[in-house]
N, C-alpha and C positions, 0 to 999 in steps of 0.2 A: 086663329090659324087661317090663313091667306087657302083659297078656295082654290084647286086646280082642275081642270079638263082635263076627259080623255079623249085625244086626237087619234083616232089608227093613223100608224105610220110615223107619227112626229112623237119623241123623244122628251119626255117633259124634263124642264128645266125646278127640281124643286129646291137646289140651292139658291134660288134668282128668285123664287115662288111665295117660300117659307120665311115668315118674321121668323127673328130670334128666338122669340119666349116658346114657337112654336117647334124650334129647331134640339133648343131645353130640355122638352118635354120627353120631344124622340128618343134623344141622348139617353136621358132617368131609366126610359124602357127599354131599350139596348141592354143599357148597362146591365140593368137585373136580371136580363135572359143572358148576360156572359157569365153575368155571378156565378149564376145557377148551375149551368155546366160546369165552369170551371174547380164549385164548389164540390160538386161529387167528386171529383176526379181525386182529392185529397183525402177528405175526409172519410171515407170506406177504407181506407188504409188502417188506420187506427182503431176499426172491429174486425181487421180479418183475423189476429189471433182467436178472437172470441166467437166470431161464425164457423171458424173450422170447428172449437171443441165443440160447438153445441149443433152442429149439422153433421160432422163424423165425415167429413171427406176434403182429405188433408190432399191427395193425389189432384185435384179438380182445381186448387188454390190457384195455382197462375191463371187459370181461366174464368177465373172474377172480374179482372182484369182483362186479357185477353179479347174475351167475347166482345166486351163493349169496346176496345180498341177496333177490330175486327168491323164492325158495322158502322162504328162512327167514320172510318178512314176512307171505306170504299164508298158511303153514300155523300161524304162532303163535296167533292164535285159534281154531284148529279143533284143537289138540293142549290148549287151554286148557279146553275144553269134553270133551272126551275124557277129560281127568285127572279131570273132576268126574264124568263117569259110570263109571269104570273104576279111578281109585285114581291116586296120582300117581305111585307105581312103578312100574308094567306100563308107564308112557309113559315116564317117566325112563330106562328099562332100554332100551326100543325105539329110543328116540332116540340113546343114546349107540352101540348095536348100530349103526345106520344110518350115523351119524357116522363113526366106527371106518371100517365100509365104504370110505364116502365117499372118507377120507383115505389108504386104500390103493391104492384105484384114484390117487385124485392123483398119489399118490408115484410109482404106476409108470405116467404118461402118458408119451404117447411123438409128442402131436402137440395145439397149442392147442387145439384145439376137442374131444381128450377130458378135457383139464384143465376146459375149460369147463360142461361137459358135469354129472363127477365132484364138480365145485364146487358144484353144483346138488344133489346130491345129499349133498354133505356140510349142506347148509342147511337140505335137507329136514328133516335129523335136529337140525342146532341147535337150530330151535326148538322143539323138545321139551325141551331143556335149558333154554333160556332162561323158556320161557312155564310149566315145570314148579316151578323152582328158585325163582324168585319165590313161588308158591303155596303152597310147604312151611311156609315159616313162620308164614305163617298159620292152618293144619292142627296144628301141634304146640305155640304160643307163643298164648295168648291176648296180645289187642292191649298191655295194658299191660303184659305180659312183653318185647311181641316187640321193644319200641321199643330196648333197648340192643343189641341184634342186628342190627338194619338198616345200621349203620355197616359192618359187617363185610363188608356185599354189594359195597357201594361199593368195598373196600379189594382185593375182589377182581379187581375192573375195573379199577382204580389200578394192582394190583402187576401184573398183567397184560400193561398198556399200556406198563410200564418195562421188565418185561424179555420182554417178545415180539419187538421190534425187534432187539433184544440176541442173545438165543439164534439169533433169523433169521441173524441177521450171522454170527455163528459157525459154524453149520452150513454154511450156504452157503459161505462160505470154505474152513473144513476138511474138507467133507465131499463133499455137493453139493446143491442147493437139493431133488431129492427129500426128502431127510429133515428138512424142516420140516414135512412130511404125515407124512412115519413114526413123529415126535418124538411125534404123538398116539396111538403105541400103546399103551405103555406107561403114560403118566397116566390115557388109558380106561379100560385094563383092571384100574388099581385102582381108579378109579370104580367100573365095572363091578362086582368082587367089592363090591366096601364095602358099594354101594346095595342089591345083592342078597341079603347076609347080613343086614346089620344094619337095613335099613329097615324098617318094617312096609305094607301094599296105601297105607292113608293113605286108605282108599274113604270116600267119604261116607255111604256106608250105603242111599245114594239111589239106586233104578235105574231108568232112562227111555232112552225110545229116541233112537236117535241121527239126529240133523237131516242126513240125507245130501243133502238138495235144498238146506237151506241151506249147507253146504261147498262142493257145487259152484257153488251161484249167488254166492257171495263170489270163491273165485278168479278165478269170470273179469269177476267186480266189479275185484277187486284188480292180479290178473297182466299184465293189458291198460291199466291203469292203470300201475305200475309203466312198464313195456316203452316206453309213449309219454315218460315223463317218461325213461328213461335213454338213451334212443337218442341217437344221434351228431346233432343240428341240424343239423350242417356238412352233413350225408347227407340227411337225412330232416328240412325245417324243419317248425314248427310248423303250417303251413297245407299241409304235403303230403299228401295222402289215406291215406299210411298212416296216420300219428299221429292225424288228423281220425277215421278206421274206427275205432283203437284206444277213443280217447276214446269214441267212441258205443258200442263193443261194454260196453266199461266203466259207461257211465250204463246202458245195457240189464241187466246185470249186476246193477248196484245194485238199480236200481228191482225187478227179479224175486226181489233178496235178502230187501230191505225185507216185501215182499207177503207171501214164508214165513214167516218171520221171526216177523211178526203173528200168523200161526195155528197155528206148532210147539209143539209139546208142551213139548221139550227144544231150545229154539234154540240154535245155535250162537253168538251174542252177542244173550243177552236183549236184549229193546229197552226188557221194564222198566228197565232199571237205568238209563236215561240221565234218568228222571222221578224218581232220587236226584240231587239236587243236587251232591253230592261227586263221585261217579263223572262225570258231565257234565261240571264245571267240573277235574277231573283230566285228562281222556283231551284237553281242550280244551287245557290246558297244556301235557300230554303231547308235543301236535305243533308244539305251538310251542317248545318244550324244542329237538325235534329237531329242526328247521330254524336254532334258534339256534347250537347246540351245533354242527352241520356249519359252519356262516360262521367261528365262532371258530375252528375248531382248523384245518380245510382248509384256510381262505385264507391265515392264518398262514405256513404253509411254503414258500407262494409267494413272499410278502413275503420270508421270513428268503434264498432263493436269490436270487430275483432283484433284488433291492432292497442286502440286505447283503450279498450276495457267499459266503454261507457254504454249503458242501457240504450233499447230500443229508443224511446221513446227524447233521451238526451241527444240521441244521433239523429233526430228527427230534428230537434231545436238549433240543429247547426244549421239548417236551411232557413232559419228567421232573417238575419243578418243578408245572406244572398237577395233573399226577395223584397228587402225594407233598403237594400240600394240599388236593385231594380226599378223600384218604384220608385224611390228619390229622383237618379238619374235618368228615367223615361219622361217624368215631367219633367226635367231641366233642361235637355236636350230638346223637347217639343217647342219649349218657349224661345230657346235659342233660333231654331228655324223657324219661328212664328217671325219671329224679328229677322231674322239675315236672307229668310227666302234659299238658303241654302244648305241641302240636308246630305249631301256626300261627304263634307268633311266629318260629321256626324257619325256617320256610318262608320268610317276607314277607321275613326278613332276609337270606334266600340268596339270594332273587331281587334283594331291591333289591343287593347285591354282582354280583352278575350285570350289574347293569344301568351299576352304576357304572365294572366293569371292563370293557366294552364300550364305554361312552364314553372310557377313558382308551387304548384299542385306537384309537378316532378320533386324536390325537393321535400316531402312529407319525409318523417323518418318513425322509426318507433316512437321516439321521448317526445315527440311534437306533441306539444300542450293542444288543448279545444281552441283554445283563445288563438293561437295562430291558425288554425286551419280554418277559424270565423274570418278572421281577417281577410285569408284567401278567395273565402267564399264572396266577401263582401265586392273584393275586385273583380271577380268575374260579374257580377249583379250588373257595377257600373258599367261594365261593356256591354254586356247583355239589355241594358235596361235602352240605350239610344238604338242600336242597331236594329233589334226587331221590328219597334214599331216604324223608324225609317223608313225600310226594306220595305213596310208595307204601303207608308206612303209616295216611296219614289215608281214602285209597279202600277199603281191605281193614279198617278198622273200621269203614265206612258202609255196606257192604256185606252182603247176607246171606249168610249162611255156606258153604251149598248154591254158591252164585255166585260165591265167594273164586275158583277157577280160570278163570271165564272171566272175570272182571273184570280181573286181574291181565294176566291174558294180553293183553286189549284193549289195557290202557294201556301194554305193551310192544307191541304195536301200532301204535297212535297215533303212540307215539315215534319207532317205525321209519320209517313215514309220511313223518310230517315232515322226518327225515335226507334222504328220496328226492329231498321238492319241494325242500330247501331244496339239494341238491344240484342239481336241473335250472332252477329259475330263479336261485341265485347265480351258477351257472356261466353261463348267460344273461346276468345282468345285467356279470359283468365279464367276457364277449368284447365286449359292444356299448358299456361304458365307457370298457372298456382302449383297444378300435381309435381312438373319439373323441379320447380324453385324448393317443393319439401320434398322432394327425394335426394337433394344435393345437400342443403340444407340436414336433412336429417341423420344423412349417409353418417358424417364421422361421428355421432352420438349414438347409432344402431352399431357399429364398428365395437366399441366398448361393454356392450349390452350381453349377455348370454343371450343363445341362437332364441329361445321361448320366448322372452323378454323383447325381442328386436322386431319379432316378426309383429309384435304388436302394434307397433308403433307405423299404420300405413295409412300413406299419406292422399291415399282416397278418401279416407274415412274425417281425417284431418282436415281439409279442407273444407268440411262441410263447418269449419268455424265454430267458436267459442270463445268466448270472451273473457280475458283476465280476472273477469268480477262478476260472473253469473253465468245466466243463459249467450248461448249464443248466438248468431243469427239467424240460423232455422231451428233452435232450439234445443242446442248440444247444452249438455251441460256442461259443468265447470271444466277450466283449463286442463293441461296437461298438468300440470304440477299439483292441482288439488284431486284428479283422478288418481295421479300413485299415492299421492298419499291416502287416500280413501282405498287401496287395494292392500295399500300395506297392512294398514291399523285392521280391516278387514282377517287378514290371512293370520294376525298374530294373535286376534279374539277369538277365532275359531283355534289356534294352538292352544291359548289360555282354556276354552272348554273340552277340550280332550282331553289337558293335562287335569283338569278338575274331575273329569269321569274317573279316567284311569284311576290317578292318586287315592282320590277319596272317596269313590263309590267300587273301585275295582270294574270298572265297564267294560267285559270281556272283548266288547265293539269297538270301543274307544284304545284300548289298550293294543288290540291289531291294527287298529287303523295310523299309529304310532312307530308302533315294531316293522310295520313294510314302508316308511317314511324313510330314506336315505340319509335325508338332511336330521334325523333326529342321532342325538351323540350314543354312540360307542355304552356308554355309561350311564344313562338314562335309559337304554334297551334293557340294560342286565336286570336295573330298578323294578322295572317292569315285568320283567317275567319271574319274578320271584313276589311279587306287590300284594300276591295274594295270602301269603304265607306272614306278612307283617300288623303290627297292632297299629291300631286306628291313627295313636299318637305319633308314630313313624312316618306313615302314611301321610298324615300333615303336616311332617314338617319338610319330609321331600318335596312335597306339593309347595309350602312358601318359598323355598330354596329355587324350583324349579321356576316359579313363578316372576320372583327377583330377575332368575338369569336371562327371562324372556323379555321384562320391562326391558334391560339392557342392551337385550341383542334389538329389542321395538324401534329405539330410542335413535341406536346407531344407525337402522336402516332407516327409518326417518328422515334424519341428517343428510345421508346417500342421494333417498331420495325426493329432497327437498331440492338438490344441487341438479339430480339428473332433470328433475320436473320445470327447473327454472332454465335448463339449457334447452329442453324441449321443447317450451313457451314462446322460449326466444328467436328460435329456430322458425316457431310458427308466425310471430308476427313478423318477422325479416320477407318471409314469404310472403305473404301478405303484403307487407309496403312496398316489395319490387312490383310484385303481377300488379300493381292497381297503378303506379308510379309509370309500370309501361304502357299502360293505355289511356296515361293523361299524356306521354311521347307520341304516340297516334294518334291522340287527340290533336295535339298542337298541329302536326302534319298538316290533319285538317282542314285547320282553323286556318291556318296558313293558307290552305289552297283556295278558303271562303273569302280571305284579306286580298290576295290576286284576282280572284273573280271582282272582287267589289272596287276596286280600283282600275276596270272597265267597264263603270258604271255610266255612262252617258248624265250629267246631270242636265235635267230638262228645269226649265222654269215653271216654279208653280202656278199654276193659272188661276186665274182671279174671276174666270166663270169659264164657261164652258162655251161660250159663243162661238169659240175658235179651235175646232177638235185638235187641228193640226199643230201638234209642239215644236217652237225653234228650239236648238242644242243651244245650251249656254255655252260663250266662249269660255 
């Protein structure tokens, strides 16, 4: 490893510094502290059925989740600015130390809210992985080195998201859902030694002080922000005074961020850098990335349960295909701009696949087989898989050098951002479509129903999903059609053992409970109030007789409602494939509007060291 100085004031050059095998090495340790992160982010997915039953707090569940979003989101830009005045080591090393923590305490909770808690604290430390890991290669790969390498980040997020669900699965079965938190000790900690031996500080050479007023007045820009968009609606709607406080403690936040911001020495997210056109029109894409990229993949699994009937766990494996041609076409695209020096067309053509696989997402219908909506999936991957890491490589060459760590970090950032809103107004937009779509839907099938019967059928309760073939998404049971029939066979077992009391025991109880029954015949009442005064043999054979005419009348309503339960069913996944079908429509909107942005992308020439900060615009 080639030896470097530290000069105050001068800027070390360690792409121009670093041999190869040294640059290798860096890469190996990167890699495994993205792993790491990115690993958790899946695989906890696959024990939350089983932590909720064995922790008892099913109310706290999005905020397993949550929390660690929550603290990864608002500390990524301040661990970004950090690495640029302290080196990206000493944060790398912190982060994953924190993380590590994090995920011990996880393992050994012993009540939701210290999982909740711990998860917070595992996020704390994420983002120091994520908002570090990105920054490296820019530190050690000049731009036109680093382009055949950025495929490789994507591939890591790819192989990630295949087998994080995977190994979840396994441990929790075989083991028990703690050790999907334990699982991260050991990949840490050779993180941990790798980045520690073989890294070098990676310091900018640059020393400034640190913006502690901007940190604080971002978080509670950010965190307050966050909290209103994840909170429960059903609990807290958008015009209740908590969310309304949040929102304002929020702008209060911003605007006090803004104001430091202006006059810090060392800001925590320069505010020059948004008067670079690249960097402005990236971080702008960035959140529209992530609010797209949530609709695609989220809403999907809803669809695959409740729509096709297929398990958890099957609606997980439609995301294999998306991430295995992400990861295909993030290396092919890398290598293409390795070779042509030119990563805009790149971009324009990921996004418009994005755009096109998003419109052919409109098009799901009920009868759609797995296998095409894999297919679908696979086209969005291929967009998705050139565009990101592009994006990140065209901002980290327009950028000045000094600012490669907080820029980078922004635009992870931004992206994070986006995922939040785009989870709190899709999931808005399809509680308030879904309910629409089964009260319309439902109307002329309640129309037919007697008034008791109809009113059952509410389409609150309904949309909380169920799947054609089981459980359903938050754990309804069976369909509409297998619930009437389970009410029928029900009410006519319980007819069969009163008519058995009555008949053949004479059950003065059972025999009243008969006689004030409306729906029992004219001529079965008279049976009965004389039932006591007949021989045993009588008695039984009414009872077979009665019994036959009930198998018959079981038989016909069955039939009835086999017919009502499959209109019902149908009813509900029609619903279903509109609300989710409209917000891959707003999706596309989006995407479109990311495919316009990106097509004001200034393409800069990749540079080939750094000797010359100042970029010419390619003609």
């Amino acid at each position: 490893m080639a030896v470097t100085t530290t000069t105050p004031g001068v800027r070390i050059d360690y792409a121009a510094t670093l041999d190869h095998r040294s640059k290798m090495l860096i890469l190996v340790g990167v890699l495994l502290s993205l792993f790491l992160s990115s690993l958790d982010q899946t695989i906890v997915s696959t024990a939350l059925p089983r932590i909720v039953s064995d922790l008892q707090g099913i109310e706290l569940l999005a905020w397993v989740s949550t929390s660690y979003l929550l603290a990864s989101t608002a500390m990524v830009p301040i661990y970004g600015k950090l690495s640029d005045i302290y080196g990206r080591k000493i944060i790398l090393l912190f982060g994953i130390t924190i993380f590590l923590i994090g995920s011990v305490l996880c393992g050994l909770s012993s009540s939701m809210i210290q999982l909740v808690i711990y998860r917070g604290v595992q996020g704390f430390g994420a983002a120091a992985l994520t908002s570090t890991a990105f920054a490296i290669p820019a530190d050690i790969f000049a731009p036109a080195e680093r382009a055949r390498y950025m495929g490789i980040f994507g591939a890591v997020f790819g192989v990630s998201s295949v087998i994080g669900p995977f190994i979840g699965g396994i441990l929790t079965d075989a083991i028990s859902w703690h050790w999907v938190f334990f699982v991260n000790l050991p990949v840490g900690l050779v993180a941990l030694a790798f980045i520690f031996t073989k890294l070098p500080k990676l310091h900018s050479g640059v020393h400034s002080k640190i913006d502690y007023a901007g940190a604080v007045t971002l978080l509670i820009a950010v965190v307050p922000l966050l909290l209103s968009l994840t909170l429960d609606k059903t609990v807290h709607g958008w015009g209740s005074p908590l969310i309304l406080g949040m929102l304002a403690l929020s702008a209060v936040g911003l605007v006090l961020f803004l104001f430091i911001e202006m006059r810090a020495s060392a800001p925590i997210l320069p505010l020059h850098l948004f008067r670079n056109r690249t960097f402005a029109l990236t971080s702008m894409i960035s959140v529209v990335i992530g609010i797209t990229l949530f609709a695609a993949i989220f809403f999907l699994s809803i669809y695959m349960v409740n729509v096709l009937g297929v398990s958890a766990t099957e609606a997980g494996t439609t995301l294999i295909p998306l991430m295995l041609s992400l990861v295909t076409s993030s290396v092919i695209s890398s290598h293409i701009v390795q070779s042509t020096g030119r990563y805009k067309p790149i971009i324009i053509a990921g996004m418009i696949l994005i755009v096109g696989s998003l419109w052919w997402l409109t098009t799901i219908a009920v009868d759609t087989s797995p296998w095409m909506v894999r297919l679908r999936m696979i086209t969005l991957g291929l967009g998705l898989g050139p565009a990101m890491p592009m994006l990140n490589l065209a901002m980290q060459n327009a950028v000045p050098r000094e600012d490669i760590g907080a820029a980078t970090a922004s635009r992870q950032f931004f992206q994070q951002i986006g995922q939040v809103i785009g989870s709190a107004v899709f999931g808005a937009v399809l509680t308030g479509s879904l309910t629409a779509a089964l009260t319309a839907n439902l109307a002329p099938i309640q129309a037919q129903l007697p008034p008791a019967m109809a009113a059952q059928l509410d389409p609150a309760a309904l949309r909380n999903g169920g799947s054609a073939g089981g459980e359903g998404a938050h754990g309804a049971v069976a369909d509409p059609a297998t619930r009437i029939e389970q009410s029928i066979t029900e009410r006519f077992n319980l007819q069969r053992d009163l008519l058995t009391r009555a008949l053949r025991a004479a059950d003065p109880a059972a025999i009243h409970t008969l006689v004030a029954d409306p729906q029992t015949p004219a001529q079965l009442k008279e049976l009965l109030a004389s039932v006591g005064t007949l021989p045993a043999a009588a008695r039984e054979q009414a009872l077979t007789q009665a019994l036959a005419s009930l198998d018959n009348a079981q038989a016909t309503a069955l039939a009835q409602g086999k017919e009502l339960g499959a209109q019902i069913s149908h009813a509900v996944k029609i619903s279903f494939t509109d609300s989710i079908t409209a917000i891959y429509r707003y999706a596309i909107v989006l995407a479109l509007i990311a495919l316009a942005l990106a097509s004001f992308l200034p393409e800069i020439p990749l540079r080939t060291s750094y000797h010359h900060e100042t970029p010419v615009m390619m003609e």
